[in-house]
N, C-alpha and C positions, 0 to 999 in steps of 0.2 A: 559213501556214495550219494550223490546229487539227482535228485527225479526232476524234470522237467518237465510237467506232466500240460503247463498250457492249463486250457479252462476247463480239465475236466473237473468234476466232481469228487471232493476229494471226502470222506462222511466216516463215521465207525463204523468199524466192520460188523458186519450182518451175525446176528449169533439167532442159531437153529434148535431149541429146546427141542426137537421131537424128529429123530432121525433113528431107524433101528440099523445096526451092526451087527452079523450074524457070528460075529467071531469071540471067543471061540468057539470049535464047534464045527458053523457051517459057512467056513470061509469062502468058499465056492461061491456063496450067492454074493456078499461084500463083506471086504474085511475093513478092519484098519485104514489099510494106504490106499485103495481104490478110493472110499468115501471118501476120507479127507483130502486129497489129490482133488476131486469133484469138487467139493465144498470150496476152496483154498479158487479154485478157477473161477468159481461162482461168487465170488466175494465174503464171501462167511468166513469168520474167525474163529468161533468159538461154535460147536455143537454138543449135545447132553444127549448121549445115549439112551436108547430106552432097552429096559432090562430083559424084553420077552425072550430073543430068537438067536440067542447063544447057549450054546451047552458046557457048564449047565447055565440056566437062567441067573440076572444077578436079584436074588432073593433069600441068599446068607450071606455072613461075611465071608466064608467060604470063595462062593459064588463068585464075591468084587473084587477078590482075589485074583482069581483064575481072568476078569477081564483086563482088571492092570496089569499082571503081566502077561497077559496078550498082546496090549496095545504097547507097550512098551517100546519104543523105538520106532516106530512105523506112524507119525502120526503129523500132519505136514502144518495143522493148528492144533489150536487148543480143544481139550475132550474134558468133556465132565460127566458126572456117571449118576443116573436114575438108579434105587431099589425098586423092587417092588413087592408087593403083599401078595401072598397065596394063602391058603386057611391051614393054620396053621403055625407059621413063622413069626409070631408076634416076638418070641421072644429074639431073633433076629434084627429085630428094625433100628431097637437105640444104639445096639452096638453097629450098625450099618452106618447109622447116621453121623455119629463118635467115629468113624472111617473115612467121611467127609461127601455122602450121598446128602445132594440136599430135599429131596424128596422121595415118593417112592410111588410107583402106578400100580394102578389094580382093575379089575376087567367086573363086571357085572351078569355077564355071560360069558358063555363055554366059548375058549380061545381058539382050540384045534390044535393048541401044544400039548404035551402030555405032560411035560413039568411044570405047567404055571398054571395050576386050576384058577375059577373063576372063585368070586368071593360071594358068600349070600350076606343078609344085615348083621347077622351076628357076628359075624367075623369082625364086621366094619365096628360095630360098636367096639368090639376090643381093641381093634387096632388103633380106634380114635383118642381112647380114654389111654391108651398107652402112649402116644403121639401128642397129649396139649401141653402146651407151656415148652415145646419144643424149637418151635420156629420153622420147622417141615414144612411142606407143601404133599399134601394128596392128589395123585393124578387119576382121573376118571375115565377109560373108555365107556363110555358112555352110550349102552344099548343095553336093556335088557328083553327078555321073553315080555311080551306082553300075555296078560293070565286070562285071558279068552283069543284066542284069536287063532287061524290056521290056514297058512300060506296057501294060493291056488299055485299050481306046478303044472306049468304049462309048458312049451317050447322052450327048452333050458338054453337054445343058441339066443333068443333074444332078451334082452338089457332086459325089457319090461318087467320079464319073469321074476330074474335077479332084483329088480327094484321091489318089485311086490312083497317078496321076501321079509326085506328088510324097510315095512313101515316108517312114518315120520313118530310113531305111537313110541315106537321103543326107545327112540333118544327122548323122548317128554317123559315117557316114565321112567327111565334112569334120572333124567336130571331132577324133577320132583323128589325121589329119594335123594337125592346128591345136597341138593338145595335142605331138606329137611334136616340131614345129619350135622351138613356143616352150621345151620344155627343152632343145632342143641350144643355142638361141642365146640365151636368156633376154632376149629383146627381149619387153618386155610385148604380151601378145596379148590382141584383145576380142572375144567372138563376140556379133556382133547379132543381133537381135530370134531370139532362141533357141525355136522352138515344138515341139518332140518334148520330151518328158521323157527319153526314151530315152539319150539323151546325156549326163545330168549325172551320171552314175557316172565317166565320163571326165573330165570337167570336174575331180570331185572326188578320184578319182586323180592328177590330175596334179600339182594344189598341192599335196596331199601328198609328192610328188615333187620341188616347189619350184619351180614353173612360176608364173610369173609371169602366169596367164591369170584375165579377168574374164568376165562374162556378164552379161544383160539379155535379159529378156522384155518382152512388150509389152502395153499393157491391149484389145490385139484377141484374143491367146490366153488373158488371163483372165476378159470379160466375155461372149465367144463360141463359139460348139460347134458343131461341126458337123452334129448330130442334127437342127438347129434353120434351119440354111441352105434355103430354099425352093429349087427347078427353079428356074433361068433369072437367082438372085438374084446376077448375077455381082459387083453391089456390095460383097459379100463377099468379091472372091479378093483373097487378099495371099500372097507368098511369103518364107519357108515360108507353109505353110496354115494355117489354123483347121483345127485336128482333133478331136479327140473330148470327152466329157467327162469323162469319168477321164482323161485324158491334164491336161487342166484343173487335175482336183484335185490332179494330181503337182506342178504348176506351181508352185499355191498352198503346197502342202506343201514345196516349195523353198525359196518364201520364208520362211518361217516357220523354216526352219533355215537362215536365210542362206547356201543354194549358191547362190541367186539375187542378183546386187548390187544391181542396179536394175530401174525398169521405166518403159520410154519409150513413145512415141506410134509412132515409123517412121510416123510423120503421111508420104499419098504423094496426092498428089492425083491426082485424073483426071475428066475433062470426063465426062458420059454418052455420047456417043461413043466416046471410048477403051473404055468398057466392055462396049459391044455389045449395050446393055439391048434392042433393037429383037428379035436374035435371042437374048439367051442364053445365048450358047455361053460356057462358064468357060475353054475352051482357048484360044480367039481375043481373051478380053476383058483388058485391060491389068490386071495388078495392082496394088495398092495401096488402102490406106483412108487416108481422111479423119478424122482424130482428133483432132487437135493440143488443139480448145481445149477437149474434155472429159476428157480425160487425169486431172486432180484428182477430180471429181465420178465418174466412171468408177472411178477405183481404190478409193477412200472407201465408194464404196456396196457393195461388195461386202467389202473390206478388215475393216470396222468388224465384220459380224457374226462375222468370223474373227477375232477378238481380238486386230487390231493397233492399234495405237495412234498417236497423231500424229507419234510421236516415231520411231516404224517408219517412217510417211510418209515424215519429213522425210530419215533415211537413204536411202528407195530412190530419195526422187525429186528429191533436193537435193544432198545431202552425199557420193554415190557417185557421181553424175553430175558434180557438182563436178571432183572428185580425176580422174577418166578424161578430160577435159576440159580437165586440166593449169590449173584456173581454182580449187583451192582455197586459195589464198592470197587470195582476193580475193571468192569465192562458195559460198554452199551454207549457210553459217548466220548467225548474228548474234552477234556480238562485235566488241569494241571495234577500229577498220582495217580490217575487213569493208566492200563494197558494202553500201548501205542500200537493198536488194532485198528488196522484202517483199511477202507475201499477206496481203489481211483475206476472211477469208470465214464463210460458216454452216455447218459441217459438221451440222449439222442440219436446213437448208434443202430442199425436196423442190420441185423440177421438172421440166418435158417438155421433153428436147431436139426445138424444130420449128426451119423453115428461116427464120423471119421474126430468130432470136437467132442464126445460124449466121454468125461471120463469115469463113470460109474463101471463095474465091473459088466454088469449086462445091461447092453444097450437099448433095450425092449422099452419104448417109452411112448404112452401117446401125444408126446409133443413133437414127434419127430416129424419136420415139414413146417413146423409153426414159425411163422415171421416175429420175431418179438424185435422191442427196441431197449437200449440197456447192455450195451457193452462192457465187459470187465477188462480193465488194462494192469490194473495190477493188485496186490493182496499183501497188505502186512501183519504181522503176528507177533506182537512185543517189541516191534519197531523194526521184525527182520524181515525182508521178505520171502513169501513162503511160495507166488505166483506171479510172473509177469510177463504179458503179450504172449502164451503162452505156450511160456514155460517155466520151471518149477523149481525150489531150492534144491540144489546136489543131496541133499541129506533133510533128513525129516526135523523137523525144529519146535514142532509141537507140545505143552505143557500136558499133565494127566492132571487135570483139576481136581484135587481130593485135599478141601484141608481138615487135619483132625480137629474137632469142639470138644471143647467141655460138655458136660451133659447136666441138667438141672436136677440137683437133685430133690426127690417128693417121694410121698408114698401114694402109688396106685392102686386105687380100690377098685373092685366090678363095679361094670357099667350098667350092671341090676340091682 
């Protein structure tokens, strides 16, 4: 088959390190085919699940199990799969890894799961000194309790409340910790979806220090503000928060001197139930946004008037998600051995995100009504396509990314 696609824009396909899949478990909110259906419309080739919100969680080999053959056949790109640490499962991770996880996330505070507790430093020291000389990546939600401090609880319908909540304090003092560990044990560290500005002077101290640590924002704290959050709009909580709008332009000015590596979706879905749209309340209401398949059109429309350019794109949202993703030998641009993962779209194209082109399983999103520019026209996946003008391959063509490694062998002592 012959494309005659004219002058659009023809680039590697967009790959999304940080998308959570509820399946299996709790398909209801997204499974398999919804997301990648979304993703595949959105230009994305490749996305890396993250391990929290399937039952059970992937944090045995057990666990990664039960998610490959979940997704098994249902998957319209390619899927790669996040571990993660809970206190506890250390002795899980190498064989995890030996399974073909090429990293694994971990939370610094209480998740609201009941199977994926949170990690304190001891944990962390174990699981680092079990994890060097691996080639892993550790991922950081990145908040903790701050050890003096106590939220005012005010009017739970407005944002304010919810922001107060959750300080700039608590991503600086997670990333401080995060920053400290990864230079004693130089195990690559990643802090996701990073929304304070406040914190990347640490960031940027430390690799000068020689820290092996990356970061990523997300296009909810560059397309969003808090000034602009409605009473009761709980469809907006995601944690960290949406906060301000100079906080915004830090973000932006990040990137533009690359402290910033990439910028993903943390695509999180959630039913209108979970979010309490009835009462409002941002304290009670589940967090997460629904983003995945505007992610391209999202970052573009704003990107473009701040003087970056395609090839800016193709770094934040191809070629650095690649390499953390342990998948650049294989993704993130085009060259001769390369997957033949590609996007065709109209970066000059102008349309309304409504819910009749949303293919997320719930359509609950605060982008709906938004003008962006950034048309997708078509999506390829190994050279086949999986998306065009849209509509979809007859049958799912997606890879499950798991290759098995050899493991280094060493002897591991305690980390006291």
């Amino acid at each position: 088959m012959v494309l005659d696609v004219g002058d659009l824009v023809v680039m590697p396909g967009i790959i999304d390190p940080h998308v959570n899949i509820c399946e299996p478990g709790h398909s209801a909110c997204e499974g398999f085919t919804s997301v990648t259906k979304a993703a595949a419309a959105g230009g994305i080739t490749t996305i890396v699940d993250m391990p929290l919100y399937s039952c059970p969680p992937t944090t045995t080999l057990t666990g990664l199990d039960s998610k490959l053959l979940s997704a098994k056949g249902q998957c319209h790109i390619d899927v790669a799969f996040w571990g993660g640490i809970i206190p506890g499962n250390q002795a899980e991770l190498q064989p995890m890894l030996k399974a073909g996880v090429p990293g694994f996330q971990c939370f610094l505070m209480a998740t609201g799961v009941e199977d994926f507790s949170h990690v304190c430093l001891q944990d962390l020291h174990v699981a680092m000194n079990e994890l060097q000389d691996t080639d892993c990546v550790l991922l950081f939600h990145a908040e903790q309790e701050p050890n003096q401090w106590t939220p005012v609880l005010d009017d739970t319908t407005e944002y304010s409340t919810f922001l107060d909540s959750r300080p700039d304090t608590m991503e600086v003092e997670a990333t401080l910790t995060i920053a400290e560990l990864c230079l004693q044990y130089k195990v690559p560290c990643h802090i996701t979806h990073l929304s304070s500005a406040q914190a990347l002077p640490i960031i940027k101290y430390a690799r000068q220090k020689g820290a092996p640590i990356t970061v990523e924002t997300t296009h909810n704290y560059l397309s969003l503000s808090s000034e602009c959050i409605p009473p009761g709009g709980t469809y907006y909580k995601c944690c960290p928060p949406i906060r301000e709008k100079s906080n915004q332009e830090q973000l932006w000015a990040a990137l533009q001197e690359q402290q910033i590596d990439m910028v993903v979706s943390a695509h999180t879905p959630c039913s209108p139930e979970m979010k309490d749209l009835s009462n409002g309340d941002f304290l009670k209401a589940q967090g997460g946004i629904a983003s995945l398949q505007f992610g391209l059109p999202l970052f573009w429309t704003s990107a473009k008037s701040r003087g970056f350019s395609l090839h800016d794109l193709v770094r934040l949202m191809c070629k650095n998600p690649a390499v953390l993703s342990r998948l650049e030998d294989r993704k993130g641009s085009l060259r001769p051995g390369m997957d033949a993962d590609l996007v065709i779209w109209n970066p000059d194209k102008e349309f309304e995100v409504n819910k009749e082109t949303i293919y997320h399983k719930h359509k609950l999103t605060p982008y709906l009504g938004f003008q962006l520019h950034g048309e997708v026209f078509a999506t390829l996946v190994r050279g086949r396509l999986a998306y065009l003008n849209g509509k979809f391959a007859p049958k799912p063509q997606g890879d499950l990314l798991v290759t098995h490694r050899k493991m280094p062998t060493r002897d591991t002592s305690p980390y006291y």
